[in-house]
C-alpha positions as CSV (number, residue, x, y, z in Angstrom):
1,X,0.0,0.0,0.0
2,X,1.2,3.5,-1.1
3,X,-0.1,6.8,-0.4
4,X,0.4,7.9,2.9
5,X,3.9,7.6,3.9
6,X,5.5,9.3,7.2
7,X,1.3,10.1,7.8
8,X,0.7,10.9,11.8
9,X,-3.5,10.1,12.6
10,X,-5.0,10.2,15.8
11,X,-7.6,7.6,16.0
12,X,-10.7,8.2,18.1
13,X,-13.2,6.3,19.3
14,X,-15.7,4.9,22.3
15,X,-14.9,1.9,24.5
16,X,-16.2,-0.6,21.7
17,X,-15.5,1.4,18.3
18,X,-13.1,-0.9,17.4
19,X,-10.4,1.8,17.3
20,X,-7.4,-1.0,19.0
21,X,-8.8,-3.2,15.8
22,X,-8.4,-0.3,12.9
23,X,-5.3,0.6,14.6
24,X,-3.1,-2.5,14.4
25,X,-4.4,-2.6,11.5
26,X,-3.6,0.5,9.7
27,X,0.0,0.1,11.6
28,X,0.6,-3.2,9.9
29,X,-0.7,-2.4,6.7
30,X,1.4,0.9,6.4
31,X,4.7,0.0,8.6
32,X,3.7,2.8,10.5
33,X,3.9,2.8,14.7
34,X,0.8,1.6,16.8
35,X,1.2,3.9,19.7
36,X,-1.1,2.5,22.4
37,X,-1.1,4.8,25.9
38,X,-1.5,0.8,27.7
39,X,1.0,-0.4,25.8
40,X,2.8,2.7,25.8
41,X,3.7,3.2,29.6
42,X,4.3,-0.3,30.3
43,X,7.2,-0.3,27.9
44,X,8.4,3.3,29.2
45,X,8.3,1.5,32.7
46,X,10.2,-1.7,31.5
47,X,12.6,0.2,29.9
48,X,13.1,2.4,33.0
49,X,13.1,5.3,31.7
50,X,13.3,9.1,33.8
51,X,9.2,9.0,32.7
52,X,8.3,5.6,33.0
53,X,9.7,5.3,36.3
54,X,7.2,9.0,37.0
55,X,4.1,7.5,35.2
56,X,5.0,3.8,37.6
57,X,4.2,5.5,40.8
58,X,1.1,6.6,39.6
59,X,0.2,3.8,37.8
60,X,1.2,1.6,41.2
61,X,-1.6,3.8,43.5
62,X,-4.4,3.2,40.9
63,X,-4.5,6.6,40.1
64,X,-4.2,8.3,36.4
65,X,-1.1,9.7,35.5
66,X,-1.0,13.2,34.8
67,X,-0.9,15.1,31.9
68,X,2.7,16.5,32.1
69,X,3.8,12.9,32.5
70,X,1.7,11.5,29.9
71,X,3.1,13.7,27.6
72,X,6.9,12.7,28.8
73,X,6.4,9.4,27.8
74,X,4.6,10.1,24.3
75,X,7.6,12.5,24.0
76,X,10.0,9.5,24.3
77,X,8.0,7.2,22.2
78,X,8.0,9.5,19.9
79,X,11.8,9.3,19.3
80,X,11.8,5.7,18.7
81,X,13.0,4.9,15.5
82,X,9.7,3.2,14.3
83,X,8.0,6.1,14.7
84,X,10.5,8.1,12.8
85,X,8.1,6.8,9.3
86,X,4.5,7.8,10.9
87,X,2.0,6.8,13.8
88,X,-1.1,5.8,14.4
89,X,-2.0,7.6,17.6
90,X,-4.5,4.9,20.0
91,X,-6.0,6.1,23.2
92,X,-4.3,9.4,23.5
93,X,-5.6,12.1,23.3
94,X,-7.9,12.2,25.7
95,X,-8.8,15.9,26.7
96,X,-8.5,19.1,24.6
97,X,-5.8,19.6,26.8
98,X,-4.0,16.9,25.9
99,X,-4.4,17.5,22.1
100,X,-2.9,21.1,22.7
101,X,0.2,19.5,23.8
102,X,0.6,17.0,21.4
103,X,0.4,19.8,19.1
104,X,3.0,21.5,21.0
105,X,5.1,18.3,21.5
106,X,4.5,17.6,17.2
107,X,6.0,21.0,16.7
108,X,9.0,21.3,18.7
109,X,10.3,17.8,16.8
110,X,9.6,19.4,13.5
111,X,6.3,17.5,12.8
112,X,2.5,17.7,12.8
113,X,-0.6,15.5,13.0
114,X,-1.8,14.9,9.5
115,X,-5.6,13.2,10.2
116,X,-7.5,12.9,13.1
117,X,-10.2,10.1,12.5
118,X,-13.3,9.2,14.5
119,X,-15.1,5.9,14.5
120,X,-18.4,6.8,15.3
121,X,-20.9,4.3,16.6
122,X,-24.1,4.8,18.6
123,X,-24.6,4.4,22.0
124,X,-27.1,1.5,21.9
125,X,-25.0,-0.7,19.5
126,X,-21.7,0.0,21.9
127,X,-23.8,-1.0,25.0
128,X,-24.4,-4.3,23.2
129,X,-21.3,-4.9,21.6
130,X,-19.1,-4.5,25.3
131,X,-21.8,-6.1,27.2
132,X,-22.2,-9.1,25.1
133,X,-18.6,-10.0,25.9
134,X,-18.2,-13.7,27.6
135,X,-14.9,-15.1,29.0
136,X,-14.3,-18.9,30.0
137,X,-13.6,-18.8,33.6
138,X,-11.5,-22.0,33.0
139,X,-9.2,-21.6,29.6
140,X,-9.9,-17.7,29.1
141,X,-11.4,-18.0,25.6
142,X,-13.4,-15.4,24.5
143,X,-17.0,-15.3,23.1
144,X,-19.3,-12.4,22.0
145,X,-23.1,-13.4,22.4
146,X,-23.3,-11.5,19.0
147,X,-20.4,-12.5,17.0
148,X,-18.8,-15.7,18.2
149,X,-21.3,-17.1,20.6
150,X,-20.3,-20.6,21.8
151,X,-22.5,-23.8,20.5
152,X,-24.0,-24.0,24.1
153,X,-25.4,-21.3,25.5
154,X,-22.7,-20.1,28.7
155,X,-20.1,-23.3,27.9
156,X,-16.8,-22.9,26.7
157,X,-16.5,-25.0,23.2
158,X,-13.0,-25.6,24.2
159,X,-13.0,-26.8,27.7
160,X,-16.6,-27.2,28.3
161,X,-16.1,-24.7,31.8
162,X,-18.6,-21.6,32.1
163,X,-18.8,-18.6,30.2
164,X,-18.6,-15.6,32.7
165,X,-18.8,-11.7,32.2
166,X,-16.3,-9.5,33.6
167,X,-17.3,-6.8,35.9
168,X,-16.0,-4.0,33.4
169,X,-18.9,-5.5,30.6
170,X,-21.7,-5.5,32.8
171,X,-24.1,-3.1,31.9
172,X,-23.7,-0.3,34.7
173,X,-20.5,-0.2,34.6
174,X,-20.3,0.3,30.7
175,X,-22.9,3.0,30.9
176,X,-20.5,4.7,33.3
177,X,-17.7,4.0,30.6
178,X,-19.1,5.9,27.9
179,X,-20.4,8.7,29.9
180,X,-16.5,9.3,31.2
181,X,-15.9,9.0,27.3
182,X,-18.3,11.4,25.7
183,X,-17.7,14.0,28.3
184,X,-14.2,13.7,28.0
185,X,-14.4,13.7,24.7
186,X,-16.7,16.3,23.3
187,X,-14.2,19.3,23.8
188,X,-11.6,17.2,21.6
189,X,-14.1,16.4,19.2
190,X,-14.5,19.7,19.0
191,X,-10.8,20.7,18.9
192,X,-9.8,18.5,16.3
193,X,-13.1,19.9,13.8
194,X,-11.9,23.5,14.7
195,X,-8.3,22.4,13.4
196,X,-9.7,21.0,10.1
197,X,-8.6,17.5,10.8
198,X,-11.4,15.8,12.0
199,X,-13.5,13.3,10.1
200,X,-16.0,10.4,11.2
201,X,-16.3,7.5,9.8
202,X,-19.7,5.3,10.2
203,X,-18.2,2.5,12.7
204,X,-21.1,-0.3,12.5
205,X,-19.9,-1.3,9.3
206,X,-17.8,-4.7,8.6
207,X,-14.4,-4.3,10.2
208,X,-13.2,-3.8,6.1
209,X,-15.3,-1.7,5.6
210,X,-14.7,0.6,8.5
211,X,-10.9,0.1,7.7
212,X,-11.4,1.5,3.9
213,X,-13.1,4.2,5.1
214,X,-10.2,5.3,7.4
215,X,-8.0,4.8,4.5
216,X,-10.0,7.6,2.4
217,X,-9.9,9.9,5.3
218,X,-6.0,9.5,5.5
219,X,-5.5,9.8,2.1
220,X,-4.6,13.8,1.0
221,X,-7.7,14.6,-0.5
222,X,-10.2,12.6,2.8
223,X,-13.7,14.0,3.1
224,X,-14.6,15.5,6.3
225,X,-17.8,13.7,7.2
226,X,-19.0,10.0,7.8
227,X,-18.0,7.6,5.3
């Protein structure tokens, strides 16, 4: 694939998008870096790092790391030499204010964010898609009620132990998810449109589909509106 080398794209979306998906997607496809924040601060803290060793004694408490941290270790990742051909940007940023300092971050190394791309799914279709999640309490295989149910209803087709749903997909606490999301997430939303980089892509189509649609709003000429 051709067409957007050295590209830099923030991908957005909801607890259940499918944003982790499209992203090691796109950063396979295009030999580009998959910059997950997860992924991201456990290697700054294996690698102990002047920033990975800040972000671990937050991490350690339970509590969220802060901002000027966060950006630390995006700073270092940044330098890597995998991310020297492009990124594709996965759970950061969070909060206007973290989109400002990307933007500051991009410009003191000489670079900026090229796309900003939103996969946009409504609320109703997340709440089933994260709460329809099943887990074998016995081998750990995964099942979706809607996608990959088992042949029995709540037995593992591997193992035969019981299907079980963790406490993060239960309903309440997935309605909690996505209200932490959208109001985190509006002002950024709103950033990114002010910025002319922001467009939406419709996410309940087929993962292909979802993941051509990206493509088009990467490419030089993307539209600005759902595709």
């Amino acid at each position: 694939m051709t067409g957007i080398s050295e590209k830099r794209v923030v991908l957005l979306g909801a607890p259940g998008a499918g944003k982790g998906t499209q992203s090691r997607k796109l950063a396979e496809a295009y030999h580009v870096a998959h910059i997950a924040t997860g992924d991201m601060f456990r290697s700054a803290v294996a690698a102990d790092t002047a920033m990975g060793r800040a972000a671990k004694k937050f991490m350690d408490r339970g509590e969220l790391v802060p901002d000027n941290v966060t950006i630390g270790v995006v700073e270092d990742r940044l330098a890597q030499p995998d991310a020297a051909a492009g990124f594709i940007m996965d759970g950061f940023p969070r909060t206007a204010a973290q989109a400002t300092a990307l933007d500051a971050l991009l410009a003191k190394m000489g670079r900026r964010l090229d796309a900003v791309v939103e996969i946009s799914v409504p609320r109703e279709t997340l709440i089933a898609r994260l709460t329809g999640r099943r887990i074998c309490a016995n081998c750990q295989t995964s099942y979706h009620l809607l996608t990959a149910p088992p042949a029995k209803p709540a037995v593992c087709d591997a193992c035969g132990g019981a299907l079980v749903q963790r406490a993060d997909d239960a309903e309440p606490t997935v309605v909690k998810r996505l209200a932490v999301y959208e109001r985190q997430t509006a002002p950024l939303i709103a950033y990114y449109k002010g910025a002319g980089l922001l467009t939406s892509v419709d996410g309940t189509q087929s993962v292909d589909a979802v993941f051509r649609a990206i493509e088009r709003a990467m490419s030089p000429h993307g539209v600005r509106s759902a595709s």
